[in-house]
N, C-alpha and C positions, 0 to 999 in steps of 0.2 A: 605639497600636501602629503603627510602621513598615509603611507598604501591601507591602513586600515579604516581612511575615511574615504581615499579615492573610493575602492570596494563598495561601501555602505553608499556611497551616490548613486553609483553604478548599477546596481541592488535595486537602489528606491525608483531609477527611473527605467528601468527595467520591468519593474513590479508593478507599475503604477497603472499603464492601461490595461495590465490586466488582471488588476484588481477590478478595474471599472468594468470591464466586460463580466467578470464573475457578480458585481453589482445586480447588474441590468437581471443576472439570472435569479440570483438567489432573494432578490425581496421579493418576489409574489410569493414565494414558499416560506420568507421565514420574516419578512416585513423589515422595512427602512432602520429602526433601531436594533435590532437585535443582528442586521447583516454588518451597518456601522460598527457595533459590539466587534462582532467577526476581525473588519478590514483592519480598524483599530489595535486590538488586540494585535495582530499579527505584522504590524507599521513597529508598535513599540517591541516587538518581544526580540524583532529585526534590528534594532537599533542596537536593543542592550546585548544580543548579541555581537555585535562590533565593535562597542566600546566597554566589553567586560574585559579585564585583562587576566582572565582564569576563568575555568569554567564554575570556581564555587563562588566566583564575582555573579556571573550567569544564574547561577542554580537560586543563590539570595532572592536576586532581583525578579524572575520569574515566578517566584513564593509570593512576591508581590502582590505581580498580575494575576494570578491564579487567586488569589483571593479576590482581588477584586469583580474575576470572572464569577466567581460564588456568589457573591454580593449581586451584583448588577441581569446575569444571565439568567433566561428565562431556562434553557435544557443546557447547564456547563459542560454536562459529557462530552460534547460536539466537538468544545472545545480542543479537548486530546486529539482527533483529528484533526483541525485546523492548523492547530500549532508543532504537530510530530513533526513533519518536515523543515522546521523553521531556521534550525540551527545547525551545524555540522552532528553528525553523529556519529561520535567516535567514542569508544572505553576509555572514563576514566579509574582508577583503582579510587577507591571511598573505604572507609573506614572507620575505628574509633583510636584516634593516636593513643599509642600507650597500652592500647587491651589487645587492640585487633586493627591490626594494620591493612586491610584487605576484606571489607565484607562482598561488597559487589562492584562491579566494573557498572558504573554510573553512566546514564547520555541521554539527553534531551527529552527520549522517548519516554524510556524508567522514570528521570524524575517530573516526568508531569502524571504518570499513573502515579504517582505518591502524591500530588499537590492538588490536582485534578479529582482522578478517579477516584482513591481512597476514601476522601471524606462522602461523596455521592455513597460509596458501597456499603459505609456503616449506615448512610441515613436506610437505605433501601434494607439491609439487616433489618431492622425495626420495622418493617412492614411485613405483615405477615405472607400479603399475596406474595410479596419476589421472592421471600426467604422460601417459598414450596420447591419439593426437590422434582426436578425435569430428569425426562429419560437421557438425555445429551451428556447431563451432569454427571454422569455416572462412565461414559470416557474421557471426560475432560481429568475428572479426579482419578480415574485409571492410569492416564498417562502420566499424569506429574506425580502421581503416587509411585509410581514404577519407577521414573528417571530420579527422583527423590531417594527412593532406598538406594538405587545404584550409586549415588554417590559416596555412602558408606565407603568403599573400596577405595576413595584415594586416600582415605586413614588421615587425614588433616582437618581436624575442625574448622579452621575458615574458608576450608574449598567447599566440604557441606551445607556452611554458611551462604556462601558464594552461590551452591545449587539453588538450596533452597529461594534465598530471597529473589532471583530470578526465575525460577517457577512462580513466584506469585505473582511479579510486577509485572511478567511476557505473555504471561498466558491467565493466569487465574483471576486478575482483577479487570483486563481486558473481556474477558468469557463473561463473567459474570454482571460486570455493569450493561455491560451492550446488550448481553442477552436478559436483560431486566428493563431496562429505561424506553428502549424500541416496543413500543404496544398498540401502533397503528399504521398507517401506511403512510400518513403524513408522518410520523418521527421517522421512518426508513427513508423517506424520502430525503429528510433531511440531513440522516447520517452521509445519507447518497453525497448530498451538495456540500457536507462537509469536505469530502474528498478532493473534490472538483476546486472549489474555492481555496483550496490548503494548497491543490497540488500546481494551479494556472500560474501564478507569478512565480514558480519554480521551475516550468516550461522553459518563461519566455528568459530567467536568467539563463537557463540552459542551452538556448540557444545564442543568447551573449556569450555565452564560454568556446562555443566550437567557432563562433565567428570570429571570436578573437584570439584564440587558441589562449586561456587565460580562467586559471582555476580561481574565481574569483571568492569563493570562501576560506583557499589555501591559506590566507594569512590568520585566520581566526582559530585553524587550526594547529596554526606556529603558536599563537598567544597561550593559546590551555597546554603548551608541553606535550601535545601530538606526533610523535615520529611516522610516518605516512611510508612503507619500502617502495611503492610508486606514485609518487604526488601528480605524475601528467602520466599520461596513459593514451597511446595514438592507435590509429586502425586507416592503413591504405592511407597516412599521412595527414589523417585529421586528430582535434583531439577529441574524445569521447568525452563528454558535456556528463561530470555529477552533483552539481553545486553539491546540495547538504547532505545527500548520501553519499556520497566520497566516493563509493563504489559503484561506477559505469552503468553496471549491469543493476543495480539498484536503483538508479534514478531510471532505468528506463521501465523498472518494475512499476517506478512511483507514478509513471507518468502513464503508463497501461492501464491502471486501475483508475487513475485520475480520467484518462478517455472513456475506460466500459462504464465508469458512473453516471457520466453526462449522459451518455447512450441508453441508460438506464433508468434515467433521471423523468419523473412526471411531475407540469407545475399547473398551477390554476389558470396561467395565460398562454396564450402564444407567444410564444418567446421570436420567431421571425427569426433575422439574422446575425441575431447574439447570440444563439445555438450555435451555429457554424461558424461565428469569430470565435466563440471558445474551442469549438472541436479541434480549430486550424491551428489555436495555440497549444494544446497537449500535444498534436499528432509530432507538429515542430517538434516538443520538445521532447518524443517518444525519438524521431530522429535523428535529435542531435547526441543521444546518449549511445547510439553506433552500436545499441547493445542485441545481435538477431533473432537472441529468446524472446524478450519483449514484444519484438516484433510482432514475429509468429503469433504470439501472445493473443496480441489484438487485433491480428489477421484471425487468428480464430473469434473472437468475438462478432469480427462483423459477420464469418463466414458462417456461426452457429445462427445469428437472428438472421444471415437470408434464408439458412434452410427452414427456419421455423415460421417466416413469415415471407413465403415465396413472391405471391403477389404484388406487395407490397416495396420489396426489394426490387422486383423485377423492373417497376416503375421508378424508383431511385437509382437503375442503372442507365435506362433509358434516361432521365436527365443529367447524368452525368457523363452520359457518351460522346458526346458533342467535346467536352473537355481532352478527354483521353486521346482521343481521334487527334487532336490539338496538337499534343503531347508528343505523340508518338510519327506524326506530319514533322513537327518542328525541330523532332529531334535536338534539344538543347544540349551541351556539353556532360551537364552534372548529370543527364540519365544513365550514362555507359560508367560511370563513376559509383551511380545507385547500385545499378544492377550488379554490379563487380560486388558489393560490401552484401547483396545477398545470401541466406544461406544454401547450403546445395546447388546453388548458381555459379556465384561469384567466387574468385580467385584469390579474394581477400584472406588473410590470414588462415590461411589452411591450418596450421600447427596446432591453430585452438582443437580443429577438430578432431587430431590425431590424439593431442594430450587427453580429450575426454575419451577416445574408445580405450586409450591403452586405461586412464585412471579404470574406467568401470572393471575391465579383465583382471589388473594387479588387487581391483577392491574385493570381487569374488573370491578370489584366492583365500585372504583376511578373515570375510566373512565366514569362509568354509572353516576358519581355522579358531573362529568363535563364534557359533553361529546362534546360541540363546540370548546370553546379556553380551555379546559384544566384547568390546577393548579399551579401556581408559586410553592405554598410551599404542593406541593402534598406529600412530604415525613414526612409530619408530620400528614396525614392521620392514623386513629387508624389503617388500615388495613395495611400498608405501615409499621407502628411503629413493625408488629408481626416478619418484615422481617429483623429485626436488627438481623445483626451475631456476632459475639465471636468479631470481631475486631470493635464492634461500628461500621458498616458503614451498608447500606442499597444499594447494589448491583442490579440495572439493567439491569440483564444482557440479554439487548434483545433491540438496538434499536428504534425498531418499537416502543416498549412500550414506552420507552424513548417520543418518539416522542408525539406517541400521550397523554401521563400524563401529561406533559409539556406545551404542544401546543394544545393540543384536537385532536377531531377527524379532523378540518379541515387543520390543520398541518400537520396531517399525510396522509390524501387524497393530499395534493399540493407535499408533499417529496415522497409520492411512483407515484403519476402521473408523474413526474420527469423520474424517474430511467424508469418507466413503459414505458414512451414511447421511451424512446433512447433504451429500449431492445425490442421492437416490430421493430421497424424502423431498428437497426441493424439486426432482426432475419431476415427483408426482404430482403435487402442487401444482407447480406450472405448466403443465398439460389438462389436467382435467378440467380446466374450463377459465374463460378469462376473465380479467381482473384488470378493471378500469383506475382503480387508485395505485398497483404497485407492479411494476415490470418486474415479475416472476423468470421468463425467461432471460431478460437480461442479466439479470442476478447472478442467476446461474452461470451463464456463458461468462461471468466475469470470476464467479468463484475456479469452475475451469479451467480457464485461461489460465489464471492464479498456480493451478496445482501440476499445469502443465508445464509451465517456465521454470519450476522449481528442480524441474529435471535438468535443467541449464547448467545451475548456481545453486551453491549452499549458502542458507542462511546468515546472510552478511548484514550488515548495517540493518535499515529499516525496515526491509524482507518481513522477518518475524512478525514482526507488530504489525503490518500491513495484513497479515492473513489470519492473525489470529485473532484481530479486530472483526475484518470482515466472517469472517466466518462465525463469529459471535453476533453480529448482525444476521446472516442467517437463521442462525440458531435461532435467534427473536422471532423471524417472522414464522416459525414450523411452529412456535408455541399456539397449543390449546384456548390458551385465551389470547391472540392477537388478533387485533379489530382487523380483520382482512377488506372489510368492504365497507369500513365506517365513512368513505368519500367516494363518490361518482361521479366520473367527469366525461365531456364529449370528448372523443377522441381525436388526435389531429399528429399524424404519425408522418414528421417530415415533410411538413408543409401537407400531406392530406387528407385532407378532412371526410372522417368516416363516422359510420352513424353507431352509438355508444350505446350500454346497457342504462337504462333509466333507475336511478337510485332508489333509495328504501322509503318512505310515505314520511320519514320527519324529518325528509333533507331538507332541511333550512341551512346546510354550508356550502359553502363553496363549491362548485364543479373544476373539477382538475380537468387536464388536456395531456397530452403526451408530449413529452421531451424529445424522447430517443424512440429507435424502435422497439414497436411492441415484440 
């Protein structure tokens, strides 16, 4: 059997229960046809991935689906979620032969905001309500206006070119559909479970990769002309599991946010014990990507909802004690193996941690030496040159820096004023009083989280889209006119059942329950 179909078996049966467990969650929130739509969608898009033999085989065939998601889908936004993670994500160079050899570095994510989003953002153009200008909008267009002119300075019209159409396709049609189509706390919820459902059968391959030490999308990435400078990538002698984000530390991003959603997640049933078969498969597959930021990640999310929801936690530790006590009795082999791959614990790869203090020290330096707009070719700074590794590459692994080496310092004040104030504006929201149809605090703790790992890892693979989606989701629910309380439901927070705000006098829909913690 051809490795490019052995893969795609592997793949589908791998995917397959847990599809079915994302099933069980997602039709009481988005109904039997439109989840079908979802699994569907994401079976064929699986497929044509593996037997495209180029990715403009791939990019065809998904123009396909993507219309027929127009066609058929009741909210196609969702879509872009569902499907971002589906494919490897790698730059392709795209262009127009002959004029311009080079417009933008093309993948998975970019061309379904061009198949997907696009047409959504011209329909919503034509409506007057979305086209109203928001306070948000005004650093979203800050930022890409800023990093926009700075590309002037490499003096190349198709590297301009190159800025420009990925400012629109990364951040501006991301920002602007999400933060238009999200207008109640059922569509946030649903964005919520697109997450969850995109990200579950990416788990559990991910945990096929470390069990079998076997990059199972590596071959798809030979077929589109991919050169990869580390294709297997180990830690204390496993391999770090990244199916479609290629990069380690990105699939354990993918898989963080894919957990703080379900934790986030509010549905009209009790879901029982398909909550916790899905929790058990993200967590696996946060796991098996060996990535510590992630980690931390979503050690911080559970650690923010116990402090905000003590009592409640304190009763979910109490049933979990029984377990741990287990654990720690039984002592099995692979605990002293866990804890070693710890961070600030463990003895595992130390050199990562060296490499990051020294990059931040040599980046100051840089910074100091352009500190307003930055440095196009900062990487060829003598101090930058010490940080070259074994594979020839110079690793920044730390957005922020990213940011401001690149862009300066005032780059970096317009992208953290950004985040800063949708997590001040959310923290108020989600305090001042509770909200039975949309976990506010969760939200948060996962934007967070989000902004915290970034300190880890520079913007690799599907990082960006990950945050710039979500964070456009926030954006939605801080708007003026989002139905904050258009559903009311009993509440029922990890198996317990607590007594809920009674809804507005023309509830005739549905009562919601909780998913995750409040």
């Amino acid at each position: 059997m051809p490795e490019f179909l052995r893969s795609l078996v592997f793949v589908l049966i791998a995917a397959a229960p847990a599809l079915y467990v994302g099933g069980k969650i997602a039709v009481p929130i988005i109904g039997l046809a439109e989840f079908r739509l979802w699994r569907n969608c994401w079976l064929l898009a699986t497929v044509i991935t593996f037997l495209s033999r180029g990715f403009f085989d791939f990019a065809v065939a998904m123009a396909f689906v993507s219309f027929y998601v127009h066609r058929y889908s009741k909210q196609p936004a969702f879509f872009y979620i569902v499907l971002m993670f589906v494919a490897p994500c790698v730059p392709i160079p795209s262009g127009i032969p002959g004029i311009f050899n080079k417009i933008i570095d093309l993948d998975p994510p970019r061309w379904l905001a061009i198949t997907i989003l696009l047409p959504i953002a011209v329909r919503l153009l034509r409506d007057r309500g979305t086209r109203e200008f928001r306070g948000l909008d005004v650093l979203v267009i800050a930022f890409v206006a800023y990093t926009s002119l700075l590309s002037v300075r490499l003096g190349d019209f198709n590297s301009i070119l190159r800025i420009l159409a990925g400012n629109f396709l990364d951040i501006c049609l991301p920002y602007f559909v999400f933060s238009r189509v999200i207008r109640s706390s059922l569509d946030m919820n649903k964005a919520l479970l697109a997450f969850v459902v995109g990200v579950l059968p990416l788990s559990a391959i991910g945990v096929l990769e470390i069990s079998k030490s076997w990059r199972v999308y590596y071959v798809v990435v030979q077929e589109w002309d991919v050169f990869l400078i580390t294709a297997y990538l180990f830690r204390d002698g496993l391999l770090r599991a990244s199916a479609t984000s290629i990069e380690a530390i990105a699939f354990g991003f993918v898989c963080m946010t894919g957990a703080g959603c379900l934790l986030a997640l509010r549905s009209p049933v009790p879901l029982g014990a398909w909550r916790y078969a899905a929790l058990g498969v993200l967590v696996l597959g946060l796991l098996s990507s060996v990535s510590r930021g992630p980690w931390l990640g979503f050690a911080f999310c559970l650690l923010f909802l116990t402090i905000t929801n003590p009592k409640r936690s304190f009763r979910l530790a109490l049933a979990g004690l029984p377990g741990v006590v287990a654990l720690l009795f039984l002592h099995p082999p692979f605990l002293d193996r866990f804890i070693n791959l710890l961070p600030f614990v463990g003895s595992a790869d130390k050199g990562s941690e060296t490499y990051r203090s020294s990059l931040f020290e040599n980046s100051l330096i840089v910074i100091q030496r352009y500190p307003l707009f930055g440095s196009a070719s900062f990487l060829k700074e003598p101090e930058m040159q010490t940080m070259i590794q074994g594979q020839g590459i110079i690793d920044i692994v730390n957005t922020y820096l990213q940011v401001a080496l690149y862009y300066g310092l005032i780059g970096l004040f317009l992208f953290v004023l950004y985040f800063a104030f949708i997590t001040s504006a959310l923290t108020r929201k989600s305090f001042e009083g509770n909200s039975d149809a949309l976990n506010y605090k969760a939200v948060l703790g996962i934007l967070v989280a989000m902004l915290l790992v970034i300190i880890t890892t520079s913007s690799v693979s599907v990082i960006p889209y990950i945050y710039w989606t979500f964070s456009a989701m926030c954006a939605a629910i801080l708007a003026p006119s989002f139905a904050r309380n258009r559903e009311y439901l009993p509440l029922k927070v990890l198996g317990l059942n607590l007594l809920a705000r009674q809804g507005s006098p023309d509830d005739g829909r549905k009562k919601m329950r909780v998913l995750g913690m409040h």
